[in-house]
Structure formats: structure tokens, C-alpha cells
N, C-alpha and C positions, 0 to 999 in steps of 0.2 A: 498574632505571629508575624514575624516582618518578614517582607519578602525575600527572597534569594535573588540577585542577578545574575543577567547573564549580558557578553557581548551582542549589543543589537544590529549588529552588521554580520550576525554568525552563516546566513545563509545569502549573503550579497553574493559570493561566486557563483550561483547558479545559475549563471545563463538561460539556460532552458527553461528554469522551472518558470521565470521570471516572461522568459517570450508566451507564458499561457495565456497570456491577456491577449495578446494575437490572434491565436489561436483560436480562442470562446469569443471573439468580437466576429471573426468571421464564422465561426457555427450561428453566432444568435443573428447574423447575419439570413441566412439561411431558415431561422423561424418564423413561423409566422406570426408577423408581428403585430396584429390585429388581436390574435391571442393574448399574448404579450401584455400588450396594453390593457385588454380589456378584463384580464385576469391582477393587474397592479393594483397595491392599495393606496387611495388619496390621502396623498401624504398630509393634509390637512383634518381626516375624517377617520379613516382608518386607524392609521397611526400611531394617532391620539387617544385612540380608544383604551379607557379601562381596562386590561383585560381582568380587574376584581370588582366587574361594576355586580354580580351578585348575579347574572344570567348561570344557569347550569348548562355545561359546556361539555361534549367529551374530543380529543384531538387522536390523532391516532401516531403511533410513530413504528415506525417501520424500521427493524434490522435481521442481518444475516443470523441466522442460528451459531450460538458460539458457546459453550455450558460457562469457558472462562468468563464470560461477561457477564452471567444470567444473576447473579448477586449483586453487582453493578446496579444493572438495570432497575434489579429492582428496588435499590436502594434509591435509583435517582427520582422514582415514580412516587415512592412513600412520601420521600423529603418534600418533593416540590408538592404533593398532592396538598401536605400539611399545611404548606405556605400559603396555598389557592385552592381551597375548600371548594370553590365554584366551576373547576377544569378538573377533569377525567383523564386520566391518560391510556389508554387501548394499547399497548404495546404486543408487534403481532413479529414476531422470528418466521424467518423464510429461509431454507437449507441452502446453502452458498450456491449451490449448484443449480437451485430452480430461482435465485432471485431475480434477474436479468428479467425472464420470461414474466415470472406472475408480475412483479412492478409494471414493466410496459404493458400486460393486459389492467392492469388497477387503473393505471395512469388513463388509454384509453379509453375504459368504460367508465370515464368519470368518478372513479372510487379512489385516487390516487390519496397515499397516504400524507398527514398534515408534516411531518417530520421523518427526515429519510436521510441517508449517507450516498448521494449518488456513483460515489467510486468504492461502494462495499463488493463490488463483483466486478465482471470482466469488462462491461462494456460501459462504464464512465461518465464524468461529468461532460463532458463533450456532446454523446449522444444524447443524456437527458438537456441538455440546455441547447439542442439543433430541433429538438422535439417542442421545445416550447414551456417544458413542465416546469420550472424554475421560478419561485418569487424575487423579486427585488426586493432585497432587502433593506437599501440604504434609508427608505423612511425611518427604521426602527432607527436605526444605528446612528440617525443626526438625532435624533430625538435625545437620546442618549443612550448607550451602553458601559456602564465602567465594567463590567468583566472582560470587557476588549482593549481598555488600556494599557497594558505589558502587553499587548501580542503584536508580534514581531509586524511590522506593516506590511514587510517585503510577502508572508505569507499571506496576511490578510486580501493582498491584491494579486495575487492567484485567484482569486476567484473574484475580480473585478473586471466589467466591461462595459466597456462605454460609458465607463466614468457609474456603473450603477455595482452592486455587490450581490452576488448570488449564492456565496458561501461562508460559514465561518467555521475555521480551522479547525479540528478536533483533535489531530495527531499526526507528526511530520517524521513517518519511521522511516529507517533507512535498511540497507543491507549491508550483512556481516557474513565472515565466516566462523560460525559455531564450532567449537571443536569440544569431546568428550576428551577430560583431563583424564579419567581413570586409565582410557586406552592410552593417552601418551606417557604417562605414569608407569606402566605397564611395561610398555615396549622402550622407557627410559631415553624420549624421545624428547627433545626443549620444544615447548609449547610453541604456536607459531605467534610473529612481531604483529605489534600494536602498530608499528607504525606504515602507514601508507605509503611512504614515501623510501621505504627499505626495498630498492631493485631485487635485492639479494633474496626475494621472496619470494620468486616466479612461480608462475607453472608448470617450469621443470622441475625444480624442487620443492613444489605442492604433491608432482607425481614419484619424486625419489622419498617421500614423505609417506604418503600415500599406501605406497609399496611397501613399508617397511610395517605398516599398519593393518595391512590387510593380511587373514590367514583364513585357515580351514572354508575358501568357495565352494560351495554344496551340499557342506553339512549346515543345515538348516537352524540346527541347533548349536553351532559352533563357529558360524560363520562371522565375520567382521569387516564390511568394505572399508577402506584406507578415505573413499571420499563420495558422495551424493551432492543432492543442489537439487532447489526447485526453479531455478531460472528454467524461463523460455528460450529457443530457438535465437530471438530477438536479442536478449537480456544476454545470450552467451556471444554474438558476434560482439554486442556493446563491450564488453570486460575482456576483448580480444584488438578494441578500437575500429570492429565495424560497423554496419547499421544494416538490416534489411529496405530500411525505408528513406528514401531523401526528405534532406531539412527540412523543405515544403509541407509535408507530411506534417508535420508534428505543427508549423504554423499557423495549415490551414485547417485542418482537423480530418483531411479528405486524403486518404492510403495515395491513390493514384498508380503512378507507375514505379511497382517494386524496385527493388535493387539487391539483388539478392546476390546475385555471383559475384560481389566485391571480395577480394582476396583474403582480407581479412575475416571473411563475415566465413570461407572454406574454410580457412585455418581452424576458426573456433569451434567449430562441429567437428572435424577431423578431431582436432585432440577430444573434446567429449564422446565421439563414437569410439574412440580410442579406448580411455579408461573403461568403457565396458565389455568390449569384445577382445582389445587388443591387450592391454594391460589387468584387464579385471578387477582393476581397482573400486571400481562402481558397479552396481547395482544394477542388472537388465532392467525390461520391460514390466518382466513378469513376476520378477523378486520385487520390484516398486510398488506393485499390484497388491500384491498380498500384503503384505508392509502398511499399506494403506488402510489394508482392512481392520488394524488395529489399530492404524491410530498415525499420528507424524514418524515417520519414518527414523527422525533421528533421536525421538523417543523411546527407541526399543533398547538403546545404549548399542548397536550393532554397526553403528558408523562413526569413524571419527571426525569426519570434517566434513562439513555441511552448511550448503551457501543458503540462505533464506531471508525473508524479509527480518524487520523488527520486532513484529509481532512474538516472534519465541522468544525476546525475553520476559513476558510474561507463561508465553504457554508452557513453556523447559521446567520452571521452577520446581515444579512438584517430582523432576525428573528423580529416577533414585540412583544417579550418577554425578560427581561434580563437572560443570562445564564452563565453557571462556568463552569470550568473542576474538576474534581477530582481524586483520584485514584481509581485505580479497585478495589474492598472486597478481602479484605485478605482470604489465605488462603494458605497452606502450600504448597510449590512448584509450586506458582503460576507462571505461566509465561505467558505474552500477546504479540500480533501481532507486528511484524516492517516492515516498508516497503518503504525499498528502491529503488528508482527506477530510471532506468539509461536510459540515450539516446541514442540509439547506432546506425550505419550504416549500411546500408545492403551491404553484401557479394559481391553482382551482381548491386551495383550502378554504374554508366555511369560516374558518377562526383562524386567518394568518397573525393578528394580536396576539391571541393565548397562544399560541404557535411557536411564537417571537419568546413570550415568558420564557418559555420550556427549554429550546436555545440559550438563550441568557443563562439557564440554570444547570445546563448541562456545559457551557463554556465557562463555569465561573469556577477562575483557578486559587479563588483562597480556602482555606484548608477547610475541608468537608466539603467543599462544591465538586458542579462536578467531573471538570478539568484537575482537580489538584485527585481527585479520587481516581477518577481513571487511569491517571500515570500510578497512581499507589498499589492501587487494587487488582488491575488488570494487567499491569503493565507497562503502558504502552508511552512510545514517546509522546513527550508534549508539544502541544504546538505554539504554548504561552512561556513567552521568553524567561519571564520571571520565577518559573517552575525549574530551568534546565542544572542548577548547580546542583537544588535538592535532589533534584533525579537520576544525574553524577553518583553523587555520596548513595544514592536509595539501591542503586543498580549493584554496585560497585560491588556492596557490603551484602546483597544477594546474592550475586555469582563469587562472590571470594576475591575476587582481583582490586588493584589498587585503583583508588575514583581517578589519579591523573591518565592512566594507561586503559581503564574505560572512558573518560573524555576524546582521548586521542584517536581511538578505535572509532569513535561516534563522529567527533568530527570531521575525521579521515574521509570517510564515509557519505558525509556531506560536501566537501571537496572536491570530489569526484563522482559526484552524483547527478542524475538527471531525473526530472519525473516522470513517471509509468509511464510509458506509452497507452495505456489503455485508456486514461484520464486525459492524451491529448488526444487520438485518431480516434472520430465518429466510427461504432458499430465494429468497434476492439471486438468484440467476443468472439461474432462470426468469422476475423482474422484471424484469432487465436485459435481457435475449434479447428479451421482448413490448415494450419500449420499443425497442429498436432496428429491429426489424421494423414496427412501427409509424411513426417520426418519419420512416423512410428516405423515406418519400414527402413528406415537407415539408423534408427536407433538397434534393431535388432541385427542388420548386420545384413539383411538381402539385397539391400541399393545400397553405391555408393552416394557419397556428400554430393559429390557434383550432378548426379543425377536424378538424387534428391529436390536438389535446390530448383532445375530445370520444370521437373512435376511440378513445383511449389508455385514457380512463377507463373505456370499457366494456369493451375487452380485457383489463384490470389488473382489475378486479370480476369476471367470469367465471373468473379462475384460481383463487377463492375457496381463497386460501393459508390462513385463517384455522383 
């Protein structure tokens, strides 16, 4: 089958994403590098190694608990098993919520898994490659890889430092706003624009949208919010054009000294505390809570627009509502989530060669591999350029809408995008946990934003992560 192209300069504007190499040079800075080394493979010895010299092998690969992926998975374990009779593959699912924790106890009681996604949870590549747990990977990858030739270089070296490669790509999603067609169908409302670049799309009229969209608050069973989001705190001054964190932050991988009461970064919780207590457009605390308990919130067909990562358009599919992507409300200096996400080796693997295989085999984007299967099956975007038109027409013709008006959406997206903060600032999680426990009382309405923000900054200074 011949391949699809795509522009391979489609992710050059991202500034940010691109300063990662900055960033991971000064965290692996900060490891120890006796580790380091003495966990690397001789690129003359290792390397080169067979991994079909007929030794019985097993590797272990490590991921988040997710049911959408679990036929994936196991389809990638049978394939590759088939190929390499002489490698095991242990495949151990860890519930998003404990992975962070059991990984760093694996990691250090020397049991760290052979194959892992270090940005599958909150605290990132950053923290795993400060810790030291990362192989270098460039031996394999001079040796040779062709399922790495279509992939975009500019992603490939996100996870390049000091000139050595610690990661390969798996999927580069972005953020969208999801909206349920039935309710705008409903309420006989024009879907909202594709295009990024329409002012005329704000967040005034997200919330004069919003309004029109939401009915019956309280009846449980009849209820409808006009609008939800899973962004963070963070993620909502960004798409307001602020930042909790100076640039530094994200360079060096080290939080340091917040910046939380930036005008921009009030504004953007103001209106978010707004839609719930003031406009009621959204969803409290405690209607998010229960909501939860079944499952994704915008799953339940109960919300019409809803901001989230990439990932829902594979999770949405089954939903038994029709639904779109669009862009996020404009707004000046807005910028939204990206999130890359790499596969990498652990440092202390037994078998970094068979290791290497199984990468290879999970990155290999011609049809039936299994890069081209996990955009198919799962979902999700790709991170190999050569996949990105079929995944256009794949997406398109899923959700109902035309491929040029889901390209637009997608690139838009990309445009204006930055990657996670949790994949650049070491020991994200424990930031992210002290901001949520923190705002939850200005989300409900008993503190204001500014006094919010004030609690935020001295709780984020006292964990003195530096």
C-alpha cells in the first residue's frame, strides 16, 4: 500500500515543543550520570546484538489501564510474538491514577519495566529522565530503523539530548473542543467554526452559546450543561494567554518561583468559576464527581461542548450521539495542550536489544504495524508524518464532517499549541495534586479567584521542588 503524505514542516511553529531539548538537557543534567553510563548499551556489543539469536527472553511493557487500547495491545503482543518466537512480552496495565507511584517504586527497586510511555500520567518525561531511568536509544537507531523514516524529525528530537535519543514518538494529540451535534441540532443552533483563526468565536460567545444550550439544572435526569473541559488551572490561564509558570519553568524543568497573579491567568478562572456558580452553564464539583463515576463526562450526551485532549476521538466513537470537533474560543494569546508521547526503554533493562524489537514494532506505521494500527483502532493521532492524510479522510468519515474542515480543526490546534507542561516541569504530579486541592474551594464558590491564587502560591513555594 503506498503511502500517504503529509507537509513535513506541519509542526515547525511550535516553539515550545521544540525548546524540549532544553529543557531534558538540563534535567539529564541533574542525573546521575554514572547511572547513566553505566546502565548504556555498547553501541558496538549491545547493539548489535541479535535480538533472534534463539536465547528465550521475556521483556515486560508497562501501560495505563485503558479497555479502548486492551485489543490493541493485544494484538501487538500476538503479532510481534509471532515474528520472535524467542521474546515474551509480560504486558502489566496500571490504573492512571496509581501509575506515577507503582512505576517510581518498580523503577527504584530495580524491577523497572523493559518498555513504558513515560508521559502516560502526571509526572512525565522530564521527571523520569532527572531520575536517570531512560535508555539511550541512538545505538539502535544508527544501526538502523526504517519505521522511523517518515517520522517527522522535529518530533523525533523532542526527545533528543545531548545529541543522544531517549524517546520514540507514539502519538502527537492535540486539544479540541468536542461538541454534541444532537444538542445543537436540537436547540437549532449552527455548530461552532473550524477555523482557529475566526475572533468571532470567543468566549463570549462560547458562553452566549453555552446559555442557549443549557436547560433543566437539577433535574438529574433532564439536565444538560451548555459547556465542561478537562483543562487544568494551568491549561485555562494558557487559552486566556496566561501562564502560572515563568518560561524558565518549562526550559529548565524546575517549577521555581510561580506566577500565578498574572492578570490574565484572574481573568481565566474568573470566567471558569463563572460558568458554574454564575452562569451555570457548567457543571460544579460535585455533578463532575458522579459523572465520573460512569464514565467521561461528555459521554453521558449531557454536555454540549467540551474541551479535552485527543484521545476522545477514539474514546467518543461508540458514543450513541453524533458529535464534531471544533476550535477552542478565541482569545488573544491563546494557546492549548499537546501531547506528545514517546516510548522509551528503561536504563536497567536486562534485554534493551529485544526491547528495541518491540519499539520498532509498535512504531512501525505500514499497514498492520503498529503505529498505522493504533491511529486505526484506537484512535489516536499519529506521530508518523506519512500516516497524517489517511487519518484526515479516517477521522473525518468517523465523526461525519468533511476531512478538509477536520484537518483545519487539527492543525489549528497544532498552531496554537504548546506541549504539556507535565512532560516539561520535573515532579508535575505533586503540582498538579497541590493546585487541585487548592482551587477546589474557588471552584465551588467559598473563595474568591484572587484569593485563591494567593493560598496557591504559598502551597506551590513550600513544596520547594527546586
Amino acid at each position: 500500500m503506498k503511502k500517504p503524505t503529509v507537509k513535513k514542516n506541519l509542526l515547525l511553529s511550535l516553539s515550545v515543543v521544540f525548546a524540549v531539548s532544553a529543557l531534558l538537557s538540563a534535567c539529564s543534567d541533574k542525573a546521575d550520570p554514572q547511572k547513566n553510563n553505566a546502565s548504556q548499551p555498547d553501541k558496538t556489543t549491545e547493539a548489535g546484538k541479535n535480538a533472534d539469536s534463539g536465547e528465550k527472553v521475556e521483556i515486560v511493557w508497562v501501560m495505563a489501564s485503558d479497555p479502548d487500547k486492551k485489543p490493541w495491545q493485544e494484538a501487538m503482543i500476538s503479532t510481534f510474538e509471532a515474528k520472535h518466537p524467542n521474546i515474551k512480552v509480560r504486558l502489566e496495565n496500571i490504573p492512571y491514577d496509581q501509575f506515577d507511584q507503582k512505576l517510581t517504586t518498580m523503577i527504584s527497586s530495580g524491577k523497572a519495566p523493559d518498555v513504558w510511555n513515560p508521559n502516560q500520567a502526571d509526572s512525565g518525561f522530564a521527571t523520569y529522565m532527572k531520575m536517570g531511568a531512560l535508555q539511550d536509544l541512538t545505538p539502535y537507531i544508527e544501526k538502523g530503523a526504517p519505521e522511523l523514516d517518515t517520522m517527522d524529525p522535529n518530533l523525533l528530537n523532542i526527545y533528543k539530548i545531548d545529541g543522544k535519543n531517549y524517546g520514540i514518538p507514539l502519538v502527537s494529540n492535540a486539544t479540541y473542543l468536542f461538541y454534541n451535534k444532537d444538542l445543537f441540532d436540537q436547540a437549532k443552533i449552527p455548530y461552532p467554526t473550524t477555523d482557529w483563526d475566526d475572533t468571532s468565536w470567543n468566549y463570549d460567545k462560547m458562553l452566549e452559546t453555552a446559555q442557549k444550550l443549557t436547560h433543566d439544572v437539577g433535574n438529574v435526569r433532564k439536565q444538560v450543561f451548555g459547556f465542561s473541559s478537562t483543562l487544568s488551572p494551568n491549561a485555562m490561564a494558557w487559552s486566556f494567554g496566561g501562564d502560572m509558570f515563568k518560561p524558565e519553568a518549562y526550559t529548565s524543568g524546575v517549577m521555581g518561583e510561580p506566577d500565578l497573579m498574572n492578570p490574565k491567568n484572574i481573568e481565566a478562572l474568573q470566567f471558569n468559576v463563572d460558568l458554574i456558580n454564575k452562569y451555570k452553564v457548567a457543571p460544579d464539583q460535585q455533578t463532575v464527581a458522579a459523572s465520573a463515576q460512569l464514565g467521561d463526562p461528555f459521554m453521558t450526551g449531557k454536555v454540549a461542548m467540551y474541551i479535552s485532549g485527543g484521545w476522545g476521538l477514539g474514546s467518543y466513537k461508540d458514543a450513541e450521539f453524533s458529535w464534531g470537533v471544533a476550535a477552542v474560543p478565541y482569545h488573544e494569546g491563546r494557546k492549548v495542550t499537546l501531547y506528545v508521547d514517546p516510548w522509551s526503554i528503561s536504563a536497567t533493562s536486562k534485554h534493551p536489544a529485544e526491547a528495541w524489537e518491540f519499539v520498532r514494532h509498535l512504531a512501525d506505521p505500514q499497514e498492520g504495524g503498529g503505529a498505522y494500527r493504533y491511529m486505526s483502532e484506537v484512535g489516536r493521532t499519529p506521530a508518523d508524518s506519512s500516516l497524517f492524510e489517511l487519518w484526515y479522510d479516517q477521522m473525518a468519515k468517523q465523526i461525519g464532517m468533511d476531512a478538509a474542515q477536520f484537518k483545519q480543526v487539527h492543525e489549528g490546534s497544532i498552531k496554537y499549541g504548546r506541549e504539556a507542561e507535565n512532560h516539561l516541569i520535573v515532579k508535575f504530579n505533586t503540582i498538579l495534586e497541590t493546585m487541585n486541592q487548592t482551587m477546589s474551594t474557588v471552584w465551588n464558590g467559598k473563595k474568591s479567584v484572587d484569593t485563591g491564587l494567593k493560598e496557591l502560591d504559598q502551597s506551590l513555594r513550600s513544596l520547594k521542588l527546586d
